[in-house]
N, C-alpha and C positions, 0 to 999 in steps of 0.2 A: 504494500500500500504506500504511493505519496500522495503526501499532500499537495492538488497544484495551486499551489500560493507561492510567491515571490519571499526567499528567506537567506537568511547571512548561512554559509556552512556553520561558522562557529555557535549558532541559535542552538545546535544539532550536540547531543551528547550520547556516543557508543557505550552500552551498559553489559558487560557479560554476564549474563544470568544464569546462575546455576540451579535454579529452582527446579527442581526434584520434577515436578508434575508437568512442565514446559522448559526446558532448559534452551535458551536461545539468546543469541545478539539483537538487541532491541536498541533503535537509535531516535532517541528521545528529543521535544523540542524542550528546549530550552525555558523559554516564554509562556509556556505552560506551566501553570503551580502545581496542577495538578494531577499527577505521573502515575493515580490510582488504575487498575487495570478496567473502570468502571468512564475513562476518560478515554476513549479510542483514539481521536485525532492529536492527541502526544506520540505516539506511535509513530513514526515519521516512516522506518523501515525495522521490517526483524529476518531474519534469516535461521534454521535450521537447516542441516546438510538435505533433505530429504526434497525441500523448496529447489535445488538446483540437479535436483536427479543422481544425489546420492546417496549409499547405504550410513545406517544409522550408528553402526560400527565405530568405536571411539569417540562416541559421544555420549555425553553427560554434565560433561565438566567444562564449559568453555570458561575458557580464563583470558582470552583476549583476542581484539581486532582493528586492523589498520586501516584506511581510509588511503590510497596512493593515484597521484596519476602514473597510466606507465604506458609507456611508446611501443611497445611489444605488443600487447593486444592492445590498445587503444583506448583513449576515454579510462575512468575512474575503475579501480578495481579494490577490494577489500581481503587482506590477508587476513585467516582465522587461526585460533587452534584453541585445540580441546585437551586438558588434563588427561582424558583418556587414549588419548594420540592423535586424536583427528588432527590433518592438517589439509585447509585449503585455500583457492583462491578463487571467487567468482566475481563479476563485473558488476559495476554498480552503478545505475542502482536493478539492473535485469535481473540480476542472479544467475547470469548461465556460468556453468563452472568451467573454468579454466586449467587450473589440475587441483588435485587431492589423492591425499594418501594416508593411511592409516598407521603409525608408527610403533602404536599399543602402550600400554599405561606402565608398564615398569619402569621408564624413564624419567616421568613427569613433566610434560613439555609445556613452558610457561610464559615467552615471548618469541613472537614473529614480526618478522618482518619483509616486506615483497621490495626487493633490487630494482633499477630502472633498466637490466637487462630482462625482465620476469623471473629472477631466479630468487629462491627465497630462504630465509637466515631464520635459524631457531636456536631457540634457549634452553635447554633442560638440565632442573636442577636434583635429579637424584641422579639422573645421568650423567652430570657433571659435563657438558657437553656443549658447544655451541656447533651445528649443522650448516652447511651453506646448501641447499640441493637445487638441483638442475632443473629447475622446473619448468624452464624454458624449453625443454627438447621434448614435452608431452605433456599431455594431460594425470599421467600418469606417473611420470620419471620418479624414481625413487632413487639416483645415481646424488651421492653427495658425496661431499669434504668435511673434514672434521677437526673441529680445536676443540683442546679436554680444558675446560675452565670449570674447577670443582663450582657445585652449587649455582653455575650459569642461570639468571631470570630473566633478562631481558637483552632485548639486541638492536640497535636503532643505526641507519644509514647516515651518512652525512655526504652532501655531492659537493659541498667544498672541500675539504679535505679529503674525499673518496677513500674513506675508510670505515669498516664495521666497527660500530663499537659496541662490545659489549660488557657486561656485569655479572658479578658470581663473588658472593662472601666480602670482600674485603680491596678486593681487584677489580678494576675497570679498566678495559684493554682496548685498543685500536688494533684493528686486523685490514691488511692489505689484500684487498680480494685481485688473483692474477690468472693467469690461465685463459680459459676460453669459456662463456658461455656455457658450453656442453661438457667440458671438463675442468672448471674450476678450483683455484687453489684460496688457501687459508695461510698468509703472513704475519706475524706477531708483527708490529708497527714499534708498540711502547704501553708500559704497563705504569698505573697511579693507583696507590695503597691508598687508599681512601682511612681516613681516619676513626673508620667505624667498620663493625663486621654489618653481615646479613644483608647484604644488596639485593634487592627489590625490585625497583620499576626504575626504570632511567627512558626521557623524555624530552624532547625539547623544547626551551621555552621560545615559545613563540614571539617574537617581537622584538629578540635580541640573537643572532647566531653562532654568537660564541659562549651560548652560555648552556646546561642542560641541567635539567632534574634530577638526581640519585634520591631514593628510599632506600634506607639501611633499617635493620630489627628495629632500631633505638630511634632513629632521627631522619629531619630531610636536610637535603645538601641542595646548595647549586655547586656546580661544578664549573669553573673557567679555562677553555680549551688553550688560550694564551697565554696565560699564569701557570697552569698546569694545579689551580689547587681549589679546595673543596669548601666552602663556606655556609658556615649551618645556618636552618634556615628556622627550624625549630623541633623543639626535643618535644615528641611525639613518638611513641611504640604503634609499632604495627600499620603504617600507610601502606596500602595495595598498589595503590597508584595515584600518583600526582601529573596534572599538567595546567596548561592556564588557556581561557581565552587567547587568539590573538588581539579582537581588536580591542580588547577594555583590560586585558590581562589578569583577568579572575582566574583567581585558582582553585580546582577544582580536585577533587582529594575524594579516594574512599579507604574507609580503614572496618574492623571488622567491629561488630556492634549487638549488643545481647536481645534488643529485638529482632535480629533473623537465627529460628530457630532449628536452622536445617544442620548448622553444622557452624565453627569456631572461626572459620578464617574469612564469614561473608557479610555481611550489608546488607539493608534496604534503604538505606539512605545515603543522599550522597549530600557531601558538605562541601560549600561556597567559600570563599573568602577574599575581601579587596573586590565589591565589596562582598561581606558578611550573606547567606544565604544556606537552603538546604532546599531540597529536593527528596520526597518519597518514595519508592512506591512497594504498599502492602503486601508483602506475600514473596517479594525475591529475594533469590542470593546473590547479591552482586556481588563478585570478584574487584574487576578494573571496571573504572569508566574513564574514556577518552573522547576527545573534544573531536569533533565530526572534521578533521582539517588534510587537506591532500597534502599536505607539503611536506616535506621531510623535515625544516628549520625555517 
């Protein structure tokens, strides 16, 4: 479902729901206070694997989804993944699927992200692992490269500096993607010990390009890609995920909270700040929510 009304990307907030009874990516407006499941036109888009003709296999657990433009297939496309392995990528806002593959739950796979060649970067942190895989050579391709980064959670492109960067424990790392398309390689760049363990979600803030978001167990960071150093932004346990508006630079936060009662690490609300706000809605598990925005920084 869109809504055809004339709207800013950033009105739009991606909400990965793990609720038990519908587990799906649901991309919320903004401007709506109202985000009860009793309010349909909040609902901007939702996706489940099944919506784009695929099986239901590694799904349960989505813990997160990107919003990219990419020159390969064309027009906006939405990288996903699922706790349980799912990983995919369909067009947006159609939904036809682009590729997907099921990678299975003993790894625990917990950021993606889609390259501007179509090839796509994942995070998993019991598998300690970050993946680059070829997704550009099929719908299907399952051929990848591989960096061991213990505890790896998220992974975010940069096209200035044209390097992966990802996070895992205490390390934030820059990786040189080289090779070709169809067989791609994985370069250590340079590693920053970040000041804290249990790295989280890392993000970019929008509105300045040398700057990103780290969540650690304990605290948030920005991070300065020129300085090379980490600056707390405040001591809070347990953020899922941080990013901000671009054009008002609201920051936008979920952390886990004792009114969702499906399980310890999810939400149903999501919390505002600069300014001040929240956002509900009855009955999910949110994991991440991220700001509907195609840009990479």
């Amino acid at each position: 479902m869109i809504l055809q009304r004339a709207a800013f990307a950033n009105d739009y907030i991606a909400i990965a729901d793990q609720a038990s009874g519908d587990p799906r990516i649901r991309v919320m407006d903004y401007t709506q206070t109202n985000w009860g499941s009793d309010n349909r036109s909040a609902v901007i888009w939702s996706w489940e694997p099944s919506d784009s003709g695929i099986g239901l296999d590694g799904w349960g657990l989505p813990n997160d989804a990107r919003l990219r433009n990419n020159r390969v297939w064309g027009g906006q496309c939405v990288a996903i993944l699922d706790g349980h392995g799912r990983l995919a990528v369909v067009s947006y806002p159609a939904k036809v699927k682009k590729w997907s593959i099921n990678v299975g739950p003993k790894d625990n796979v917990h950021g993606i992200e889609l390259l501007p060649d179509g090839n796509v970067a994942v995070a998993a942190s019991t598998g300690g692992w970050v993946r680059l895989y070829a997704a550009s050579q099929g719908e299907s391709s399952s051929t990848y490269v591989t960096y061991n980064l213990p505890d790896a959670h998220n992974v975010l492109w940069d096209p200035r500096r044209q390097v992966l960067w990802a996070l895992g424990q205490n390390k934030l790392v820059q990786l040189r993607v080289r090779g070709t398309s169809a067989a791609p390689t994985l370069t250590l760049v340079a590693t920053t010990i970040l000041p804290k363990g249990g790295g989280h979600d890392l993000e970019p803030k929008y509105g300045d390009t040398n700057i990103l978001w780290i969540t650690t167990a304990s605290s948030t960071w920005t991070y300065n890609k020129t300085t090379d150093t980490a600056t707390l932004y405040q001591n809070i346990r347990g953020i899922k995920s941080i990013n901000n508006q671009s054009s008002t630079g609201q920051v936008i936060e979920t952390s886990p909270h004792t009114s969702c009662k499906q399980n310890s690490w999810c939400t149903d609300i999501i919390d505002f700040f600069s300014p001040p706000d929240i956002r509900t809605r009855p009955g999910a598990a949110i994991y991440r929510a991220r700001v509907w925005n195609p840009d990479y920084q």
